[in-house]
C-alpha positions in Angstrom: -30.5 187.4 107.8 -31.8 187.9 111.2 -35.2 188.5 109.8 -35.5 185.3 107.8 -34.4 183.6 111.2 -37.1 185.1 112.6 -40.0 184.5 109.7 -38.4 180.8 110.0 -38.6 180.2 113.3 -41.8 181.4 113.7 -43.4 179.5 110.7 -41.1 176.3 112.4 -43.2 177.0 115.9 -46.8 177.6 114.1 -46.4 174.5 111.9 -45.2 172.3 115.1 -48.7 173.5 117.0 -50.5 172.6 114.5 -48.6 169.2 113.5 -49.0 168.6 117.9 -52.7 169.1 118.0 -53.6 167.6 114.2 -51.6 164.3 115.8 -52.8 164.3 119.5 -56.4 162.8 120.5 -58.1 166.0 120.6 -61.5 164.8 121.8 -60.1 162.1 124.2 -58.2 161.8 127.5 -55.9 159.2 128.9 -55.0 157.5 131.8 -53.3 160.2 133.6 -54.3 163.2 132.1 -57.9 162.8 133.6 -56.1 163.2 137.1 -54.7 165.8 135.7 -58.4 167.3 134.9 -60.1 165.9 138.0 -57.7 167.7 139.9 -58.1 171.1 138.8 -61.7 170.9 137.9 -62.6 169.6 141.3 -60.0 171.2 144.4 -58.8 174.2 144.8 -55.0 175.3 144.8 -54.3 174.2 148.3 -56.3 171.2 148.0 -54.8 170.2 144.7 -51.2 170.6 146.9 -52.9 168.2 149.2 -53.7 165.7 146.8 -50.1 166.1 145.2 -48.5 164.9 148.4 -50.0 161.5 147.9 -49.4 161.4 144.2 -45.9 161.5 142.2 -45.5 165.0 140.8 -45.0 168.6 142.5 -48.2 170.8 141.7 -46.8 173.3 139.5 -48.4 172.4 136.3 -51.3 171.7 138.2 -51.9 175.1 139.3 -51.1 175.9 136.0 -54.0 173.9 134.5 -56.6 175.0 137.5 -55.7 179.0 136.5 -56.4 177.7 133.1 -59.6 176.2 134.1 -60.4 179.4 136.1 -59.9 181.5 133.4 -61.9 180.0 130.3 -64.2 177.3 132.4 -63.3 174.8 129.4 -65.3 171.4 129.2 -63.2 170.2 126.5 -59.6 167.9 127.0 -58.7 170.6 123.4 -58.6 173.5 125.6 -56.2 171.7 128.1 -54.0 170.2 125.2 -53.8 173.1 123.2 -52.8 175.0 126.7 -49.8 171.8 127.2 -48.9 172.5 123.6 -48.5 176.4 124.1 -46.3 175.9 127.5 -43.8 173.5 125.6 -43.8 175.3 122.8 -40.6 177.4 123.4 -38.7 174.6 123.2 -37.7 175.4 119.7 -36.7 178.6 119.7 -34.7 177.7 122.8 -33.3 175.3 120.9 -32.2 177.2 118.5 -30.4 179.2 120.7 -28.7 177.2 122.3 -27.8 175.4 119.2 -26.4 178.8 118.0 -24.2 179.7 121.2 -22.9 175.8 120.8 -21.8 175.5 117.0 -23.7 178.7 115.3 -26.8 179.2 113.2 -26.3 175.7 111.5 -26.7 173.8 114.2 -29.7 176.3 116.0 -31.4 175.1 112.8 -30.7 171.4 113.0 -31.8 171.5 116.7 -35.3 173.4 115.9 -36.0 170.8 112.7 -35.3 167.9 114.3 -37.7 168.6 117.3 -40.3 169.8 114.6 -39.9 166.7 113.7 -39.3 164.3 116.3 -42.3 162.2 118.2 -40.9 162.1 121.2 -41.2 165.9 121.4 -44.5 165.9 119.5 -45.5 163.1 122.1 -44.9 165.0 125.3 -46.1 168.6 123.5 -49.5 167.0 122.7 -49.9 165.6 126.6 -52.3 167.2 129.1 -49.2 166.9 131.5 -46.2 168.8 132.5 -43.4 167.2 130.7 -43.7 169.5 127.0 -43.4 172.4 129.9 -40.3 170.8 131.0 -39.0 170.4 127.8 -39.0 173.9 127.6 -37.5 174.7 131.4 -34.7 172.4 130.5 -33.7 174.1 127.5 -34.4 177.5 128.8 -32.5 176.6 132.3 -29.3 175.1 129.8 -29.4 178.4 128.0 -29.2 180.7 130.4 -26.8 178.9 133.0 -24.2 178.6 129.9 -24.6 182.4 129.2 -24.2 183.0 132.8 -20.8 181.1 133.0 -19.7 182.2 129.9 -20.4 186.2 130.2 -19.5 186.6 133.8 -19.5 190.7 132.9 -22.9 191.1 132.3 -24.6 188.2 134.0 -27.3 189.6 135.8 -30.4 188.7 133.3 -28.7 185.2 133.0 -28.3 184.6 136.2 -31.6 185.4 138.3 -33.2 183.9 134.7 -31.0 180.6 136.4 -32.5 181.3 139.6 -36.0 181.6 138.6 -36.1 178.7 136.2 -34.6 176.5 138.5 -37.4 177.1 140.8 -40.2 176.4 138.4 -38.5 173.6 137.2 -38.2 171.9 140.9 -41.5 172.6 141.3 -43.0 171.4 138.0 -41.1 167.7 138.1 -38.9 166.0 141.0 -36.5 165.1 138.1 -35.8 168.2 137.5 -33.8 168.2 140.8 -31.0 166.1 139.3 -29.8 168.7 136.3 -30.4 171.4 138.6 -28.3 170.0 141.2 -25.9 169.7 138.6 -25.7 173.3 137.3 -25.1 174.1 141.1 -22.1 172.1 141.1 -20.7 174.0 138.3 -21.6 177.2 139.7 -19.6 176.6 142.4 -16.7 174.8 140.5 -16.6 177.9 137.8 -17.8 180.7 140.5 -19.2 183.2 137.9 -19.8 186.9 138.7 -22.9 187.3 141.1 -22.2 183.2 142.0 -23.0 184.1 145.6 -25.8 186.3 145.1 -27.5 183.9 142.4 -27.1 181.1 144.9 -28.6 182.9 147.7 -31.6 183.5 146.2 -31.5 180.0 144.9 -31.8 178.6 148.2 -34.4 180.8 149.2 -36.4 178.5 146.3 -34.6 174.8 146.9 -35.9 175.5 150.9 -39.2 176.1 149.7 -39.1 172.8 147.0 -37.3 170.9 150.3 -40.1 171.8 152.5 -42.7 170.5 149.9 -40.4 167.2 149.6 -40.1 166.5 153.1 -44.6 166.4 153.3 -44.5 164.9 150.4 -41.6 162.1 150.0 -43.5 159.7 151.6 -47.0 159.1 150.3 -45.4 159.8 146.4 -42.7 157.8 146.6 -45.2 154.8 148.5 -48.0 156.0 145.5 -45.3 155.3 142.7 -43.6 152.8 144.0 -46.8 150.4 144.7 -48.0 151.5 141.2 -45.0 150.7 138.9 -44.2 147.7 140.9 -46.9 146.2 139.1 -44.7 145.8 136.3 -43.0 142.8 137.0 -39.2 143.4 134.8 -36.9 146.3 136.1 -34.4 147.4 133.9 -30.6 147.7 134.3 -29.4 151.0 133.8 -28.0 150.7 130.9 -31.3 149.9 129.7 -32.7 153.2 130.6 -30.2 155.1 128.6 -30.5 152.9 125.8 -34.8 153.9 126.3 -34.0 157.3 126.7 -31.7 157.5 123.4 -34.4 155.0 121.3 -37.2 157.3 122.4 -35.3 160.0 121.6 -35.3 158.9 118.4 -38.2 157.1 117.5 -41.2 158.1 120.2 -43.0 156.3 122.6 -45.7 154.6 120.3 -43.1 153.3 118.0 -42.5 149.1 117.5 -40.1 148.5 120.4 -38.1 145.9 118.3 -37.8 148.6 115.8 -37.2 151.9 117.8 -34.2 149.3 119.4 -32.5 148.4 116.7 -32.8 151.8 114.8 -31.2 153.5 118.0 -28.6 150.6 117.7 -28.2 151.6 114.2 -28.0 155.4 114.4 -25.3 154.9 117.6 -23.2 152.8 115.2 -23.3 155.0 112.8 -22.8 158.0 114.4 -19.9 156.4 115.5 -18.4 155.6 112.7 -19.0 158.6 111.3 -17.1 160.6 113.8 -13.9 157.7 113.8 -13.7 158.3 109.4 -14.0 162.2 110.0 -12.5 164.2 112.9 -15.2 166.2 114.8 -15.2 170.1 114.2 -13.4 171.9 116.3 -16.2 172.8 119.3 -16.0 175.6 122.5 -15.0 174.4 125.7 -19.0 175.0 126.2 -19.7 171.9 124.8 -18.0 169.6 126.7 -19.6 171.5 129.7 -22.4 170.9 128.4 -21.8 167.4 127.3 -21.1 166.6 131.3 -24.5 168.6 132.3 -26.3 165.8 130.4 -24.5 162.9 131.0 -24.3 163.0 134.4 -27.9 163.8 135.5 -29.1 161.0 133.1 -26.7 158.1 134.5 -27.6 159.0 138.2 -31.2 158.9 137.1 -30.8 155.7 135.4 -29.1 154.3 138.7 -32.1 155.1 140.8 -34.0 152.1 138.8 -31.7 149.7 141.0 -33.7 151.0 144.2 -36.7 152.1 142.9 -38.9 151.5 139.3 -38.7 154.4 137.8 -37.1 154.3 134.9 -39.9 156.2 132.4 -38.1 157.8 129.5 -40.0 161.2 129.7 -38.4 161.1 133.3 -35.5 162.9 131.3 -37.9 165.7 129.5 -35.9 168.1 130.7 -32.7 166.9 128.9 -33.9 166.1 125.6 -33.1 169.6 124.2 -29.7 169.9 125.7 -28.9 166.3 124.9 -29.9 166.8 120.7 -27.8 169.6 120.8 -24.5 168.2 122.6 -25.1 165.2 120.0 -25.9 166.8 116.9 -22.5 169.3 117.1 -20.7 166.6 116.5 -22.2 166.6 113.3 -22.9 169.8 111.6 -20.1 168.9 109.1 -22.0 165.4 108.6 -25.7 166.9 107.5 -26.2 163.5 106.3 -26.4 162.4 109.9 -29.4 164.1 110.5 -31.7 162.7 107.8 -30.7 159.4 109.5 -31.6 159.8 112.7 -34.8 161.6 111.1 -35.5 158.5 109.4 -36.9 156.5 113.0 -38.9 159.6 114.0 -40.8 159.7 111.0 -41.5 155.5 110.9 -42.5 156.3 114.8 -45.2 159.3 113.5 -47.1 156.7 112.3 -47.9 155.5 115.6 -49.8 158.9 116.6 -53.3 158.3 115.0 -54.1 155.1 116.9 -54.5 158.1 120.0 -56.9 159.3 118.5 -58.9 156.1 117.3 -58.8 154.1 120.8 -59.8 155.3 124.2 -57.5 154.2 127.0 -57.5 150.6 128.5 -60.3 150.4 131.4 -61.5 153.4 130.4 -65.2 154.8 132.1 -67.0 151.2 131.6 -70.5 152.5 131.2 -70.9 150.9 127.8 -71.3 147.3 129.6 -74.3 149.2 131.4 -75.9 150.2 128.4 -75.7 147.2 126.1 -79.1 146.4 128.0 -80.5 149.4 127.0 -83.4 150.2 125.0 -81.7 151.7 121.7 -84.2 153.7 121.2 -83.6 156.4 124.1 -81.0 158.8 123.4 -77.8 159.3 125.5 -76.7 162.3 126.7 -72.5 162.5 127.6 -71.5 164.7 129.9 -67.6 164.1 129.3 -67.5 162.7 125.6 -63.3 162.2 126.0 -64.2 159.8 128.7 -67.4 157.6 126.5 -66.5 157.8 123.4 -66.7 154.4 122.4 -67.5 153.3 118.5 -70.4 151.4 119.9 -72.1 154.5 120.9 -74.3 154.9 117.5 -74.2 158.9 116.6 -77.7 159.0 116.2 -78.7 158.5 119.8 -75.5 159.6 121.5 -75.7 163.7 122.1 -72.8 165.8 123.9 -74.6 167.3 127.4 -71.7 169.6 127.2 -73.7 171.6 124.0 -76.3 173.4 125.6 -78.4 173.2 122.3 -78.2 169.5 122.0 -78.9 169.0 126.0 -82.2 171.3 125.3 -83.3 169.2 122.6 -83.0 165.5 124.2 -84.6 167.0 127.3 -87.7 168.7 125.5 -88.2 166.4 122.7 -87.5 162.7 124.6 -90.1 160.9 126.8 -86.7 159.2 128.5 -83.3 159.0 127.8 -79.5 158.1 129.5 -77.2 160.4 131.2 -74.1 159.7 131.6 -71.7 161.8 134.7 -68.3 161.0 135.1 -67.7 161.4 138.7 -64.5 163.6 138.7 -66.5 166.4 136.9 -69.8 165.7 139.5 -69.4 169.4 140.4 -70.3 170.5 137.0 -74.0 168.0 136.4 -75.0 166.7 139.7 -76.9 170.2 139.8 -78.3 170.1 136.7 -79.6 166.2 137.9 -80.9 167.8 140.9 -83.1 170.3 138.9 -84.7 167.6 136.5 -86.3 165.8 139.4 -89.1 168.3 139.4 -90.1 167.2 135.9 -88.6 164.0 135.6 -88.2 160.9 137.6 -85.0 158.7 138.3 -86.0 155.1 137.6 -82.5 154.3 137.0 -79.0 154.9 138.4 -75.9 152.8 138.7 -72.4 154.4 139.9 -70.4 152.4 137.4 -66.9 151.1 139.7 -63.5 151.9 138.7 -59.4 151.2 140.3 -58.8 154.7 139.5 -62.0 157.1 141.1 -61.7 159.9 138.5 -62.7 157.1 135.5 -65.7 156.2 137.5 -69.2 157.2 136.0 -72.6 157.7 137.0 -75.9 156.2 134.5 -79.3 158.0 135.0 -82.4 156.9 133.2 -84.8 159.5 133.3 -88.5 159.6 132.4 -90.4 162.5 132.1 -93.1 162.6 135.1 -96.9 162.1 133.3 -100.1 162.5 135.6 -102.0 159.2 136.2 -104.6 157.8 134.0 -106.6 155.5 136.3 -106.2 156.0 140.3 -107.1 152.8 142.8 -107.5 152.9 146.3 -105.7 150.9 148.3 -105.6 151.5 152.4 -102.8 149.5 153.5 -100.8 150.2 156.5 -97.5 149.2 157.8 -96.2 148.9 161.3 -94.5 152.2 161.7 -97.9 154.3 161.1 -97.4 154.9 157.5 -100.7 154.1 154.8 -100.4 154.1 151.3 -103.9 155.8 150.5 -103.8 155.2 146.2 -101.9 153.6 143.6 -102.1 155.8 140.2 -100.9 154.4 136.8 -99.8 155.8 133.9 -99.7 152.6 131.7 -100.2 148.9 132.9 -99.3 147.7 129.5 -95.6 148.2 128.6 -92.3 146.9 126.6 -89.3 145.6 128.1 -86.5 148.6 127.9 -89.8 151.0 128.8 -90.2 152.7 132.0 -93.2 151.7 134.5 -94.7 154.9 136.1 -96.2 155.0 139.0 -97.8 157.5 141.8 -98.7 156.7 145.4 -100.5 159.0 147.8 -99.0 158.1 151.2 -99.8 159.6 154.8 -98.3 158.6 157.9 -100.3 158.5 161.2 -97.9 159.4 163.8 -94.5 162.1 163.3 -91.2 159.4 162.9 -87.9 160.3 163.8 -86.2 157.3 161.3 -85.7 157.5 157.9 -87.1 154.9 155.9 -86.2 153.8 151.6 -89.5 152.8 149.8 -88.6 150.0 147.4 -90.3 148.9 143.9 -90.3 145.4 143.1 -90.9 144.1 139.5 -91.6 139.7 140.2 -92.8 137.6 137.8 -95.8 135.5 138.9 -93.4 132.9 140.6 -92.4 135.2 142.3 -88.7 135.7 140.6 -87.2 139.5 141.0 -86.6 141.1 137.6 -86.1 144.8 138.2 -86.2 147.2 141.4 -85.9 150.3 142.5 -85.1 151.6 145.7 -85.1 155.4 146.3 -86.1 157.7 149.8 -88.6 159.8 149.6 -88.1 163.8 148.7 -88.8 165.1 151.6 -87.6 162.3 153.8 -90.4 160.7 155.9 -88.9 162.4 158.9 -90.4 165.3 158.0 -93.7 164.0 157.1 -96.7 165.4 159.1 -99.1 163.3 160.7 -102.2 163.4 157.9 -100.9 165.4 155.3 -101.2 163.5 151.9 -97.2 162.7 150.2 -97.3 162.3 146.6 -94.1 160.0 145.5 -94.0 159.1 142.0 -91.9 157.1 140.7 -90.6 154.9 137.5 -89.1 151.5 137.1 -86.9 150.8 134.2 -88.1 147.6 132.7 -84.4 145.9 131.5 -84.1 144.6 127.8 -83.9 141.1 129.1 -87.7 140.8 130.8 -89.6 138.3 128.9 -93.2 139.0 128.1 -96.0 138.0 130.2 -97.6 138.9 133.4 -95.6 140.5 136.2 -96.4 142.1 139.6 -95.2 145.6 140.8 -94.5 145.6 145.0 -94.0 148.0 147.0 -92.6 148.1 150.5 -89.8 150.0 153.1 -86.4 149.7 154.9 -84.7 151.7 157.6 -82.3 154.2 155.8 -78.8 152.8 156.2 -79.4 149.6 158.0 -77.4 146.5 157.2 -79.1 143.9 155.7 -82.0 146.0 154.4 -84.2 144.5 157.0 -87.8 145.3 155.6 -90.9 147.1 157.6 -93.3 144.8 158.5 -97.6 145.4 157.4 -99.8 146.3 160.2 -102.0 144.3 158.3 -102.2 142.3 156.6 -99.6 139.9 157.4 -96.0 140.2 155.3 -93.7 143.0 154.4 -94.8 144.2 150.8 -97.7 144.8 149.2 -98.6 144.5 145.4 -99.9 147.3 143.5 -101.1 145.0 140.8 -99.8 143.4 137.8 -98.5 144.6 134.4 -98.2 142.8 131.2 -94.9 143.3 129.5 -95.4 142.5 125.7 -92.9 141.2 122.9 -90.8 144.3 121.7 -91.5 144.8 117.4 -88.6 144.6 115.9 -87.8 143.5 112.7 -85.6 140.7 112.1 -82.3 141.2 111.2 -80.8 140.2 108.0 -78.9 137.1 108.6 -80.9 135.9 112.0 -80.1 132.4 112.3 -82.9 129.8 113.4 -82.0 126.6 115.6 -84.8 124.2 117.0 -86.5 126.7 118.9 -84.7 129.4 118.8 -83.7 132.7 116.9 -80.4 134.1 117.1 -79.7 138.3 115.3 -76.3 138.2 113.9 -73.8 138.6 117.3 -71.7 141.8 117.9 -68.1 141.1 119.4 -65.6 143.2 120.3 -62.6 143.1 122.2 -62.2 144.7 125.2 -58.7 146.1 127.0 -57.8 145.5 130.5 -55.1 145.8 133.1 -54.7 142.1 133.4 -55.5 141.3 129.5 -57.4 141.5 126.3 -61.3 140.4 126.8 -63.8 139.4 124.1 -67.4 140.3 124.5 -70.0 139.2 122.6 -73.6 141.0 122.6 -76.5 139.2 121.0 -80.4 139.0 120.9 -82.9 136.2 120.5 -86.5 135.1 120.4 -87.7 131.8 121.2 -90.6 130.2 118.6 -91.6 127.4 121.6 -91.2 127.7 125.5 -87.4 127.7 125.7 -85.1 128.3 128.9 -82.5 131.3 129.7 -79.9 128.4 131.2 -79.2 126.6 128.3 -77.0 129.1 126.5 -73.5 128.8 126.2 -71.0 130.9 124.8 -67.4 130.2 124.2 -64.2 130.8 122.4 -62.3 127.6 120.8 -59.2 128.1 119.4 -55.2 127.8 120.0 -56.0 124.0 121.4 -58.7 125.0 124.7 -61.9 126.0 125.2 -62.1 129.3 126.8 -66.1 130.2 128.5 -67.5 133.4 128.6 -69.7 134.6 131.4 -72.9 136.2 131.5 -71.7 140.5 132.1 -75.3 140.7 134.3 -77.0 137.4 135.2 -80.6 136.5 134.3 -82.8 134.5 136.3 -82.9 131.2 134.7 -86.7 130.2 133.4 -88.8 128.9 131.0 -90.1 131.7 128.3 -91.5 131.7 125.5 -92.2 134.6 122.6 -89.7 136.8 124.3 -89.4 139.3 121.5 -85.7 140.4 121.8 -83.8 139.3 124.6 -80.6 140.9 125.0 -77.5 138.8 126.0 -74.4 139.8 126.7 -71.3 137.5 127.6 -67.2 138.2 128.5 -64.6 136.2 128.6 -61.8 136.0 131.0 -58.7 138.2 130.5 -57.0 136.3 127.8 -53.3 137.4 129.2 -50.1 135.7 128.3 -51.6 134.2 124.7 -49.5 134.4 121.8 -51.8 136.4 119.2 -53.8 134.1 117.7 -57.3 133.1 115.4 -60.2 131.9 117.4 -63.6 131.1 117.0 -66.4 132.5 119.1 -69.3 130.1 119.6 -72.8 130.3 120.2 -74.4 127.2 121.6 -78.1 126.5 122.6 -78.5 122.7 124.4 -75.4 122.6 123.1 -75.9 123.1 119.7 -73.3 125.5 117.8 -75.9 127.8 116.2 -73.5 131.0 114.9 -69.4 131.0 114.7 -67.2 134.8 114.7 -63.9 134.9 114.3 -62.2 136.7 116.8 -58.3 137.4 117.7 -56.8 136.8 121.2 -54.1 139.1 122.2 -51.4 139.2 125.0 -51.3 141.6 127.1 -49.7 144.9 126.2 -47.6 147.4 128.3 -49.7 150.6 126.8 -48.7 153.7 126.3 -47.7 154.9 129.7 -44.2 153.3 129.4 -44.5 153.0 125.5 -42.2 149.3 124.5 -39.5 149.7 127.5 -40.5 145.9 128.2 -41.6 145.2 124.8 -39.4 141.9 124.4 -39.1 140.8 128.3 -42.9 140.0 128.5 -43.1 136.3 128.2 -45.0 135.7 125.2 
């Protein structure tokens, strides 16, 4: 018998890891398991601590996460999952021990299938967070207090097990505190052999965790509190155990009006069931046990009326030795448990839209690269943090494999990087080393709320040796001549880089740094693309007559019409506001001009289904919606090509639909002028947030001189609460 427990519970834990991982977004991370990674991939242990003060959560799991980082150096979110899964994975034995000391084998085995089975476990498990590993503490921590009180002869493992657990578990979640706090009070109302000793070295541990609370109370409590007040509802607290039992029983990602009534329905009948058929006869453990739940989960729920927190997975530490206190009363009424598996199986079926949708505002680099030329290929550093449909597989390559890094570097011309800042550690050498083959004609730091979801673009073109040199002998006021102008090629496409070399010298030693700036104007004189950039070494620590080299490369954008254009060149003091420029010595003015390029139609072939208005021809539009904070966005992409001079301000793009007119904006402005033949140019428009709309059918509209010359349909959707706080507020949102 014992052995076939054993076979059983093992198969029962190696079919849940796989069942975690197979329902988890292996190659993505969300919202707060990226702080979890930027913290342990970027400070070190006391550091992390530091951080931790400021944030919500002791830094237990953290450390936890940094040895694991320390250990295998993983540049995957899989490595980190598959580590969360691991640490909550003793769960289910432990449930099936305490299950067994409760009401015997039957209900061990009940306990460990229905977490197998249930997606709120499965949920947390699958997290890059610590609350699967306090899923396990609080079942472990349940265990081995009741053994303690109940075997008072032979309590030493038990109790310095207690004593230990209890530690972790402060340190590893500040909920934690409240069913600690409760054991205490038993210990001291039971006063079990060793009760003394146990609790001595118990303090020892709740100084320590008081210590840490005192530095940190302050900044987490003000972090959390400015954070979840965003949410404009609180709940009563009766709410949150009614969120607690319905995630309990259906998971987070389940249909709030369904996970509500199918808690409703499994209370009722659970009810009734114990009112037609006396409970079994159950140890005076249970009703111990019974009060160890209860009371830390109605004092947790109370703290909503002072402050918002009122998560479900607050309680992780309870759901083991709440599913066991509930289910005893059934193990005569095995029918019970297929019915509260029924809304855990429904709420499964919310798991796979982790893995087919990154996180709302997640790194927003894709807006950057819709005006980029498709065919340079993109190299992700974090794929979990970019992995967006629109990336096409063909030119999207993951920096993280070595072999695929080697190849887009050797074999491309140019191509996109993309960094994500909290993992700058890891690429910004790399960066660093390409410089002496390549130049940096592009680089954006893409913003972000949160700083860990921010991301860095490089373009990067591999440095070629001029074809024609031209003097030039132009000096400015601080000494410094530019000697020679070399180009590469003065005939180019728009999404191609402009290479460039200049010979400088300076004429007297400086003790200023200055920014040399590259201008791309049309012959009016309009600004289409720039680059500003110091020189490597600084001019600081130029020599009076030694010859500088500087090449450099302009990114031509996807949106430059053909024609003529000039390249100038000029300076700025390093730092200064207001970018005052260096005036010439002579002659008069602050920037010179190399010289002029033509910029020529790009070839592409048209697109089946181009639609031709007046003057103008339209490619079939791409829209998308975009999530958000404050709402759902549309954003439509497009290119066109005038067939007579047209203008760049008589576009208008727009979404009709639920009685309004709703405008979209231009995502990067264009000057507005008259072109004609411009080959592709790239547009790309976004609408407001479209928060606090009913779901409806609109129609996206693309008007030139008013004139409606394509029509998408496109939903508008409310806003959503996400998957933080799963449906607590599901039906309170004003719709």
């Amino acid at each position: 018998m014992r052995l076939r427990t054993l076979w059983g519970g093992v198969l029962v834990v190696f079919l849940s890891f796989w069942v975690a991982l197979a329902l988890a977004p292996v190659e993505l991370a969300h919202v707060d398991e990226k702080h979890v990674l930027w913290q342990a991939t970027s400070y070190n242990p006391l550091e992390i601590a530091r951080n931790l003060m400021r944030d919500s959560h002791p830094p237990l799991y953290y450390w936890l996460i940094w040895l694991w980082w320390q250990i295998g150096g993983f540049d995957r979110p899989w490595a980190y999952r598959a580590f969360s899964v691991l640490l909550g994975l003793p769960a289910l034995p432990l449930g099936f021990r305490l299950g067994t000391q409760i009401g015997g084998r039957r209900l061990g085995w009940m306990v460990m299938l229905f977490l197998m089975l249930n997606p709120f476990y499965l949920f947390q498990l699958s997290l890059i967070r610590m609350y699967g590993l306090v899923i396990a503490l609080g079942a472990f921590l349940t265990w081995a207090w009741l053994r303690w009180l109940d075997r008072p002869a032979s309590s030493g493992w038990w109790k310095w097990g207690w004593v230990l657990g209890s530690g972790v578990l402060l340190f590893t979640h500040y909920y934690g505190a409240l069913l600690v706090a409760v054991q205490v009070l038993f210990v001291l109302l039971r006063r079990p052999a060793g009760w003394r000793t146990a609790l001595g070295g118990f303090t020892l541990l709740a100084a320590l965790f008081f210590g840490w609370l005192l530095q940190a109370y302050a900044g987490s409590v003000d972090t959390t509190v400015r954070n979840l007040s965003a949410i404009p509802v609180r709940p009563l607290p009766w709410e949150v155990v009614e969120h607690f039992w319905a995630n309990l029983l259906s998971g987070p990602l389940a249909d709030g009006a369904f996970a509500r009534a199918g808690g409703l329905a499994a209370a009722i009948l659970a009810l009734a069931a114990a009112l037609v058929r006396p409970r079994p006869r159950l140890p005076a453990r249970w009703t111990t046990l019974g009060a160890m739940v209860w009371i830390p989960l109605v004092v947790g729920s109370m703290l909503a009326l002072r402050w918002p927190f009122f998560g479900a997975r607050y309680f992780a530490m309870l759901l083991v030795p709440f599913l066991t206190w509930a289910l005893a009363l059934f193990v005569r009424h095995r029918w019970m448990l297929a019915v509260w598996l029924i809304p855990g199986l429904i709420g499964l079926s919310g798991f796979p839209m982790l893995i087919g949708k990154p996180d709302a505002g997640d790194t927003r680099e894709i807006s950057v690269l819709s005006l980029a030329d498709p065919s340079n290929p993109i190299l992700i550093q974090a794929w979990w943090h970019a992995l967006w449909p629109e990336y096409p597989l063909s030119r999207a390559y993951d920096w993280s494999d070595p072999v695929q890094r080697g190849a887009v570097v050797s074999r491309s011309d140019s191509f996109w990087f993309i960094g994500v800042s909290l993992y700058r550690g890891i690429w910004e050498g790399w960066i660093q080393g390409l410089r002496e083959t390549h130049t940096v004609d592009y680089h954006i730091e893409v913003d972000h709320p949160v700083p860990e979801r921010r991301a860095s673009i490089f373009h990067l073109t591999r440095a070629q040796p001029p074809r024609i040199w031209e003097e030039a002998r132009i000096r400015w006021e601080n000494g410094l001549r530019l000697e020679r102008v070399g180009w590469v090629d003065q005939v180019l496409r728009a999404g191609e880089p402009l290479s460039i070399a200049l010979e400088w010298t300076t004429e007297r030693a400086t003790d200023r740094r200055w920014t040399m700036f590259l201008h791309l104007t049309d012959l009016a004189g309009q600004l289409w693309a720039n680059w500003d950039a110091e020189p490597d070494p600084p001019v600081n620590q130029w020599m009076p007559g030694e010859v500088m080299e500087i090449r450099r490369s302009l990114l031509i954008p996807l949106n430059v019409p053909p024609g003529r254009y000039r390249v100038n060149v000029g300076w700025y003091e390093t730092g200064t506001p207001g970018f005052p420029r260096l005036p010439l010595a002579d002659p008069a003015g602050d920037v010179w001009t190399l010289g002029e390029i033509e910029v020529q139609p790009r070839r592409e072939p048209l697109r089946i289904g181009a639609i031709q208005r007046g003057p103008v021809e339209l490619d079939p539009p791409m829209v998308r919606l975009l999530e958000s904070p404050q709402g759902w966005r549309v954003q439509a992409r497009f290119q066109w090509r005038s067939l007579d001079e047209v203008s760049t301000g008589r576009w208008r793009v727009q979404i009709r639909g639920a009685g309004e007119i709703i405008p979209l904006e231009r995502l990067y402005p264009i000057p507005e002028a008259r072109v004609r033949s411009p080959g592709g140019l790239t547009e790309v428009w976004i609408s407001p947030p479209l928060a606090g709309r009913r779901p409806a059918l609109g129609w996206l509209e693309i008007l030139y001189e008013g004139q409606i010359l394509t029509q998408r349909p496109v939903w508008m959707f409310p806003t959503e609460t996400g998957w933080i706080y799963g449906w607590l507020f599901l039906n309170r949102f004003e719709r």
